[in-house]
C-alpha positions as CSV (number, residue, x, y, z in Angstrom):
1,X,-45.2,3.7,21.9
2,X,-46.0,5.0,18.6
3,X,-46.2,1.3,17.1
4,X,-48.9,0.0,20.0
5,X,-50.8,3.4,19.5
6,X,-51.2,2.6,15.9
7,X,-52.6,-0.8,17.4
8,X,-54.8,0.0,19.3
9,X,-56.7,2.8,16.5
10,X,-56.7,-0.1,14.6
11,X,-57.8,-2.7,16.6
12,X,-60.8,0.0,17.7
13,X,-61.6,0.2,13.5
14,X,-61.8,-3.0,13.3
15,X,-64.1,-4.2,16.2
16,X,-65.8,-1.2,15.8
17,X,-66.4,-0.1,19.7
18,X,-63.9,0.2,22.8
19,X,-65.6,-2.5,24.8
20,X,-65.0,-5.2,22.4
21,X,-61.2,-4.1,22.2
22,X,-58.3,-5.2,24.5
23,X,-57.7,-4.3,27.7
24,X,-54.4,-2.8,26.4
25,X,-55.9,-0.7,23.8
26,X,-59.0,0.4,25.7
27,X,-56.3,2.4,28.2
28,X,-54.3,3.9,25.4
29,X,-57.0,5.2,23.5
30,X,-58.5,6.1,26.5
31,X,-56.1,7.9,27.8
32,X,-55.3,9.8,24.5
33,X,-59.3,10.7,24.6
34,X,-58.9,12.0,28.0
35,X,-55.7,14.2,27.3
36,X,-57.4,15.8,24.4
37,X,-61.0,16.2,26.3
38,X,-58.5,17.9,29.2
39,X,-56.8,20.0,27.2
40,X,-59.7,21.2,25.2
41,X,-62.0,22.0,28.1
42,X,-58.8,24.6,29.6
43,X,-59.0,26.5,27.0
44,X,-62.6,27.5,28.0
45,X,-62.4,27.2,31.6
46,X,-62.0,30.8,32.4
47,X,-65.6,31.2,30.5
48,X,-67.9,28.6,31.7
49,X,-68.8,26.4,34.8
50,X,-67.7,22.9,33.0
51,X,-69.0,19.9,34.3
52,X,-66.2,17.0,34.0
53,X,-67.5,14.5,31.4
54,X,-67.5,10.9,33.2
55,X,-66.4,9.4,29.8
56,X,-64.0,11.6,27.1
57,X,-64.0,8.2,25.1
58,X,-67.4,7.6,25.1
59,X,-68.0,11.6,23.9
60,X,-65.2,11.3,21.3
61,X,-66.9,7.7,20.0
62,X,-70.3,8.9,19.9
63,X,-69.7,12.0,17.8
64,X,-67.2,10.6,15.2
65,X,-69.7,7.8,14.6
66,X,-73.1,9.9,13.8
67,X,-71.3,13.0,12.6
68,X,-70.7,12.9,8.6
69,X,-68.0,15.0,6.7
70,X,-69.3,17.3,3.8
71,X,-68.8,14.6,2.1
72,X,-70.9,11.8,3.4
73,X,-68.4,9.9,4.9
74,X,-68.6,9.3,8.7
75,X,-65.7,11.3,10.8
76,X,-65.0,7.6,12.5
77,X,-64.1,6.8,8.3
78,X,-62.3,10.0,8.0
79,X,-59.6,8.9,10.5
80,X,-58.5,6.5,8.6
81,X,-59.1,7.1,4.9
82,X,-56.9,10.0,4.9
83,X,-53.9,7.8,5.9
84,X,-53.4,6.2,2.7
85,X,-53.6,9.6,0.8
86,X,-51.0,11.1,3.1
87,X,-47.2,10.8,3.5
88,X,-47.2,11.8,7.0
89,X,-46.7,9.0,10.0
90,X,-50.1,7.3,10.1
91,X,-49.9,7.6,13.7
92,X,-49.6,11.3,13.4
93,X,-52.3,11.2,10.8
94,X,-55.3,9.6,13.2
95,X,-54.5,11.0,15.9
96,X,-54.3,14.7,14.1
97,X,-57.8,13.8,12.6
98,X,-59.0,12.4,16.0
99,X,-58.2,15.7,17.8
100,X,-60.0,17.7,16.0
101,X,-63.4,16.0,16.3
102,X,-62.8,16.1,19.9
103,X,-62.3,19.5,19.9
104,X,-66.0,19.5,17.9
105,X,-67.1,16.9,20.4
106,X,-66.3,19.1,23.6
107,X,-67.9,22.4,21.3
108,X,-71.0,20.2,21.5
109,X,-71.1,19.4,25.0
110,X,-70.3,22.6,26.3
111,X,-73.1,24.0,24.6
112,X,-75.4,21.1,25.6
113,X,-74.4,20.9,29.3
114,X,-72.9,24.1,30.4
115,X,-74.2,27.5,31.9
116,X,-75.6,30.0,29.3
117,X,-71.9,31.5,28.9
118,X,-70.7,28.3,26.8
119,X,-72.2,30.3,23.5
120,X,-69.1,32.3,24.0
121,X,-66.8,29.1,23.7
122,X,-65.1,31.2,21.1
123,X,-63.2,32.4,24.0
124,X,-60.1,30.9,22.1
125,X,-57.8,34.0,20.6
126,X,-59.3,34.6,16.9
127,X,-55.7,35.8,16.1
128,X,-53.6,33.2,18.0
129,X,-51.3,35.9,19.0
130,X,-49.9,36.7,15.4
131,X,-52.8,39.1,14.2
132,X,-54.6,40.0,17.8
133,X,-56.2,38.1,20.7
134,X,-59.5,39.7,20.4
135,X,-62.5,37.0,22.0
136,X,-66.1,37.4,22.1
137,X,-65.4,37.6,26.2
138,X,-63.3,40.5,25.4
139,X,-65.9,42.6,23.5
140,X,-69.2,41.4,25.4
141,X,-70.9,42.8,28.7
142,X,-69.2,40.7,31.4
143,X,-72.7,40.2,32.9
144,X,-75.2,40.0,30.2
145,X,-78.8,41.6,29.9
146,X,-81.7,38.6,30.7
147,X,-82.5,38.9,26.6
148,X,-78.7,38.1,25.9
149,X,-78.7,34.1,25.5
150,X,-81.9,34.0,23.0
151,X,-80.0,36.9,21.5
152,X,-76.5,34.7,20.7
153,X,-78.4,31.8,19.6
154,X,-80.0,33.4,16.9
155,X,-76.8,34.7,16.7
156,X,-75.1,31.3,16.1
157,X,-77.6,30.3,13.3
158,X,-77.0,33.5,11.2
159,X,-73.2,32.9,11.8
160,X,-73.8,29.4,10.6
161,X,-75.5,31.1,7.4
162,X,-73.4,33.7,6.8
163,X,-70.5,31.2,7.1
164,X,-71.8,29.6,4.2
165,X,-72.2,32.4,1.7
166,X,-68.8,33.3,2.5
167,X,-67.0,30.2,2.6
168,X,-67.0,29.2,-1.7
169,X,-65.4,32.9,-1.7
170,X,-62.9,32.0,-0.3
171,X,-58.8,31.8,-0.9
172,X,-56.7,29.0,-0.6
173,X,-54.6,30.9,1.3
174,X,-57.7,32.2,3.2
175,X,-58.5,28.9,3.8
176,X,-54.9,27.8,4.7
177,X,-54.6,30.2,7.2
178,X,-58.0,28.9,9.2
179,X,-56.8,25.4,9.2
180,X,-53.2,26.2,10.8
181,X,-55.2,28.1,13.5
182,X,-57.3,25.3,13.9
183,X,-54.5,22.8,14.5
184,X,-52.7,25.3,16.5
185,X,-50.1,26.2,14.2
186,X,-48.3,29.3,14.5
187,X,-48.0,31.4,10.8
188,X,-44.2,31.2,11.1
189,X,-44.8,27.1,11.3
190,X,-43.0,25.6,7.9
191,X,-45.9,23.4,7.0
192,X,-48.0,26.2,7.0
193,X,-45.3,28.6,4.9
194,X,-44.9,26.0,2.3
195,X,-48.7,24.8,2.1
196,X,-49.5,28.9,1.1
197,X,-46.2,29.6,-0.3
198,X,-45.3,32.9,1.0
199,X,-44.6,34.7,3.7
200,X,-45.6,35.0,7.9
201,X,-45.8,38.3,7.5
202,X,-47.9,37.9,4.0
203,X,-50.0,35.7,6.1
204,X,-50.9,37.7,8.8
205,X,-52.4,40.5,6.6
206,X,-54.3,37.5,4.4
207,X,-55.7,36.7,8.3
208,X,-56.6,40.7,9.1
209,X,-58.0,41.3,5.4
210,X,-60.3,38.0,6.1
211,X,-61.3,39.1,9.2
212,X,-62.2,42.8,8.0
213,X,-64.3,41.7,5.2
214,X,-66.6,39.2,7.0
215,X,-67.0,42.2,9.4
216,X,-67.6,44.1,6.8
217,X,-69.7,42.5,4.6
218,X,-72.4,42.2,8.2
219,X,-71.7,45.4,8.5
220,X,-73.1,46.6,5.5
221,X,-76.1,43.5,5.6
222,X,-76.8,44.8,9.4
223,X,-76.6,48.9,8.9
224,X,-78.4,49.7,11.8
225,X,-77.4,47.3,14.2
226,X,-75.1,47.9,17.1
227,X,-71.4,47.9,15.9
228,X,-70.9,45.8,19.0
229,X,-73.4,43.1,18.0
230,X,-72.0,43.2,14.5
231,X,-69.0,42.4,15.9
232,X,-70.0,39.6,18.0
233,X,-71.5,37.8,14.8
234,X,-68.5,38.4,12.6
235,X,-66.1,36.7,15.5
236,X,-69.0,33.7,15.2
237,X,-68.9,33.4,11.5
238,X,-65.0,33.5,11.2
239,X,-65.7,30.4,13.5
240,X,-68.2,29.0,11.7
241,X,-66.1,29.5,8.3
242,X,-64.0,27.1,10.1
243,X,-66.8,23.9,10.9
244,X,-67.3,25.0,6.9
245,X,-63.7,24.3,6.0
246,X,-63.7,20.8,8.3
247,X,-66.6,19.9,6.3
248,X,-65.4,20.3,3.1
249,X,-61.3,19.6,3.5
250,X,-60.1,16.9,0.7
251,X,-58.2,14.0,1.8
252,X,-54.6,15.0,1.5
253,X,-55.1,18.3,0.4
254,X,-53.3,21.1,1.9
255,X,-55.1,22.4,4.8
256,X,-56.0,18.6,5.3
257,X,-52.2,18.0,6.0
258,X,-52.0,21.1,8.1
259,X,-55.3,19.6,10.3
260,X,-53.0,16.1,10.5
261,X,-50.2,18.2,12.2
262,X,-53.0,18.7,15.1
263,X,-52.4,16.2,17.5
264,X,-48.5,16.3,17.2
265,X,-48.5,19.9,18.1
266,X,-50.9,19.0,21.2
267,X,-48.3,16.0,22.0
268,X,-45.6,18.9,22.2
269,X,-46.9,21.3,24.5
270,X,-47.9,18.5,27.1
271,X,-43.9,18.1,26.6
272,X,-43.1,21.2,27.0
């Protein structure tokens, strides 16, 4: 299976769109886009009234063609370049990449073409069950004031900014630690212990200290805020800090490895 995957990832690189591939390759890699789009959209369903996009490949296509790395390089060229710089299965390399921008692709359409409530998409556990399961739907009125949705917008730009200034700051390990959440990975997971070269438990206090001094650092930029509010946009900018480090990841660098791992760890729980 593995082997006709590959073929078909490559046969869509090559041809450039889905319709001009084979009939055999369309269903695979339409199927894989549809698994990922499924999976993605559970982990918000609790939060928002989802519509069911007609078309997960057609989603998946459309952003990994006009979205563009830090770097330049389209995410469609992404997929692929980083196979030659990594000694993983290329297989497991594509699809890992090809994951993750549908799990940007499905951000983008819940915010586009849900109810108000998809600007608390971050519904996902910030601490994945190692350092805490706090969510913004945890700390946020569960039926928000009229004022609320201008409110997180603004919100989500000033995340976006603050995500910036923090992210050169940053730790490797820091930065480690976001990308094995991002690709699902527990702390314990040996990738991600050899990657920051220590321990889980060294780990999960690199996670809590990250996660106090964003809060922290709004804290003392927003004195007079409400701690509530202050907390909302530190939960956003942890998030955002990760969009900063999917921007910027290295080909075959460490977190870039840990991001490949992605879509084999989504292939095991389906197992499961």
């Amino acid at each position: 299976m593995s082997s006709a995957m590959l073929k078909a990832w490559v046969e869509w690189k090559e041809r450039c769109a889905l319709d001009l591939c084979s009939t055999n390759a369309r269903k695979m890699l339409q199927a894989f886009a549809r698994s990922r789009y499924d999976r993605c959209m559970e982990r918000c369903s609790a939060a928002i009234d989802s519509p069911r996009h007609d078309s997960p490949w057609h989603l998946f296509e459309t952003y990994a063609t006009i979205t563009e790395t830090g770097q330049g390089k389209r995410y469609k060229d992404w997929i692929f370049a980083r196979v030659a710089q990594s000694d993983d299965d290329p297989i497991d390399v594509i699809q890992g990449g090809a994951s993750l921008i549908m799990r940007d692709a499905v951000r983008e359409f819940v915010r586009e073409e849900c109810s108000p409530r998809t600007v608390l998409s971050l519904d996902r556990p910030m601490g994945g069950g190692e350092a805490g399961s706090v969510t913004l739907l945890d700390i946020l009125p569960a039926r928000p004031d009229p004022g609320s949705d201008v409110c997180l917008k603004e919100y989500e730009q000033l995340a976006r900014e603050h995500a910036r200034e923090l992210f050169s700051g940053m730790s490797e390990r820091e930065r480690i630690v976001l990308a094995a959440k991002e690709a699902g990975l527990s702390l314990a997971h040996s990738s991600v212990l050899k990657a920051a070269g220590c321990r889980k438990s060294f780990l999960n206090t690199v996670y809590r200290d990250l996660l106090i001094r964003v809060s922290s650092a709004l804290k003392a930029r927003y004195p007079r805020d409400d701690p509530e509010a202050v907390l909302v946009l530190a939960l956003m900018t942890v998030r955002e800090l990760v969009h900063e480090l999917l921007r910027n990841v290295q080909p075959n660098d460490k977190c870039d490895r840990l991001f490949a791992l992605a879509g084999a760890h989504d292939l095991e729980l389906a197992e499961a």
